[in-house]
N, C-alpha and C positions, 0 to 999 in steps of 0.2 A: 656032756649033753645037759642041757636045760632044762629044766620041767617048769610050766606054770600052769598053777590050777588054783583056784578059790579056797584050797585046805580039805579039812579031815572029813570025809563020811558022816563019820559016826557022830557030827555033834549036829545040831536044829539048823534047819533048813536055813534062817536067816543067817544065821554066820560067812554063809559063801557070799551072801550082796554085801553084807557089812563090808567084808575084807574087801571087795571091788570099791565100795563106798572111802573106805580107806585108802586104796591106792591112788584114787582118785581126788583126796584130799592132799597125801602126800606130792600128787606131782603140782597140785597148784602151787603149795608150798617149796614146791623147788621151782617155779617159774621166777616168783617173788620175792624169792630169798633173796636178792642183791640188789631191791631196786633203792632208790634214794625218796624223801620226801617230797623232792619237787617232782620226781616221774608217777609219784603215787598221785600225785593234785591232780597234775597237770591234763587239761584237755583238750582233746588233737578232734579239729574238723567238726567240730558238735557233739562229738560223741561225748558219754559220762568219762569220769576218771578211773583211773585202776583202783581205785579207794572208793570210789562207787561200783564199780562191778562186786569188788571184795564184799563191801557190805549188803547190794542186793543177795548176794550167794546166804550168807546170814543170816538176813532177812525171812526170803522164801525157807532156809529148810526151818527156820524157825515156825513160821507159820505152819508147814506142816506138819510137824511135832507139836505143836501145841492143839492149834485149832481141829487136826483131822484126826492123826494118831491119838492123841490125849485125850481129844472130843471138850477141851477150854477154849474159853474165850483169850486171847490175848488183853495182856491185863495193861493199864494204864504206864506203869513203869516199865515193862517187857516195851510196849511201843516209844516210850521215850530213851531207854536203853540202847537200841537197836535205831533208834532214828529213822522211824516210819513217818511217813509225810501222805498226808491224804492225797494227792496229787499222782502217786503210785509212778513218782519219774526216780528213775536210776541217780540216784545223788549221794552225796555223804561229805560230813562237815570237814572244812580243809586245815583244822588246826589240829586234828589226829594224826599220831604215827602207825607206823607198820603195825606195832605190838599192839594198838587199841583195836584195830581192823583183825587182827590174829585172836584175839581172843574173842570175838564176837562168834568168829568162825570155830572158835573151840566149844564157847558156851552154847550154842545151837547144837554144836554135834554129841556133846555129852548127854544131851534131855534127848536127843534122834537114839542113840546108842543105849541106853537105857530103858528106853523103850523096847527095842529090841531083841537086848537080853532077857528080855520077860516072858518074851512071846512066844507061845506054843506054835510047831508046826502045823499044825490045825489052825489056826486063827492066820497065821502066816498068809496064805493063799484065800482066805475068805472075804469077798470084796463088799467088806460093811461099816467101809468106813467112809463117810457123808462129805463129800466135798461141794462147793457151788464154783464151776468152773466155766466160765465166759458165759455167764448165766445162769448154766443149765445143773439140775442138781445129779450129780455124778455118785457112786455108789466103788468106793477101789477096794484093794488088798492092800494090806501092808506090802506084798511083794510087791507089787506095781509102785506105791509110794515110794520105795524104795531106789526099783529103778528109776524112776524121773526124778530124783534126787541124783542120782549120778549123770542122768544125760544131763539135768540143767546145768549142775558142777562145771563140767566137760566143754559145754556151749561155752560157757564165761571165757572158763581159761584159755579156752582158743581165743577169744577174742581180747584176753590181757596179752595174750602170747604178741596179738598181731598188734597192738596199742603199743607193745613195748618197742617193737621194729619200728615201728612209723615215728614213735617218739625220737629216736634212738638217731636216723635221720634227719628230724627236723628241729633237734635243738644241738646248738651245741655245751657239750657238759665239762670240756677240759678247761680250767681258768686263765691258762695262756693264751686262748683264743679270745678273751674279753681284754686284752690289752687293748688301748689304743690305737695302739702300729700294727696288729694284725687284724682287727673289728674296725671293719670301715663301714 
């Protein structure tokens, strides 16, 4: 039999989202694992690239860790690090690899994780931390932050998942098919 659960009782309340925040890191990281540089570019019907979705994921929980959880401003180098674009459109520069897109994703989630670990089950569940959300000035929990950290995750990868199918269809990738005598 199978057991799944979030882990131990007896350790602070945020450990159980982390660990969901984590498996939820993990499976993006398994959708991604095998794509090529031109599937990470490449953009199908308007939509941004897998290498923008990857880095919007970066992005956002960056900003929430810094700006709401941390209660900083994002600083000048964090937004050119991270290649933030006032324009706020899902993009990211096309001469990165996997591993530059992977560690952006690492370094957001180490200052997310760390934060965390700090934080009492008391402050956990207390919603006093100051966000401006589609205007309006919004008041969360670290738990709440949390969770919309994993649904947004979640949203993405579903939508790399289905960027990779439709890629995967409408290009071809074997080099025997760019011959001459079979590429007409």
């Amino acid at each position: 039999m199978e057991e799944r659960t979030l882990g131990n009782y007896d350790i602070h309340d945020a450990a159980h989202l982390l660990k969901g925040l984590k498996e939820t890191r993990e499976k993006l990281l398994e959708v991604i694992s095998d794509i090529d540089t031109d599937d990470l570019h490449y953009k199908h019907s308007g939509l941004p690239s897998i290498g923008g979705y990857l880095l919007h994921i970066a992005q956002i929980e960056l900003w929430w860790a810094k700006t709401v959880l941390l209660e900083q401003n994002l600083s000048e180098s964090d937004k050119e690090h991270f290649f933030f674009n006032e324009d706020q459109k899902i993009t990211a520069p096309e001469d990165k690899e996997l591993s530059w897109f992977q560690a952006r994703l690492a370094e957001a989630r180490a200052l997310t994780r760390g934060y965390y670990n700090q934080l009492s089950d008391v402050d956990f569940r207390n919603p006093t931390k100051r966000a401006i959300l589609e205007g309006k000035e919004v008041f969360c929990s670290p738990e709440w932050v949390i969770y919309h950290l994993i649904d947004h995750e979640s949203y993405h990868r579903g939508q790399i998942g289905m960027l990779l199918k439709l890629i995967a269809g409408k290009r071809e990738k074997w080099d025997h098919f760019n011959t001459p005598y079979l590429s007409l």
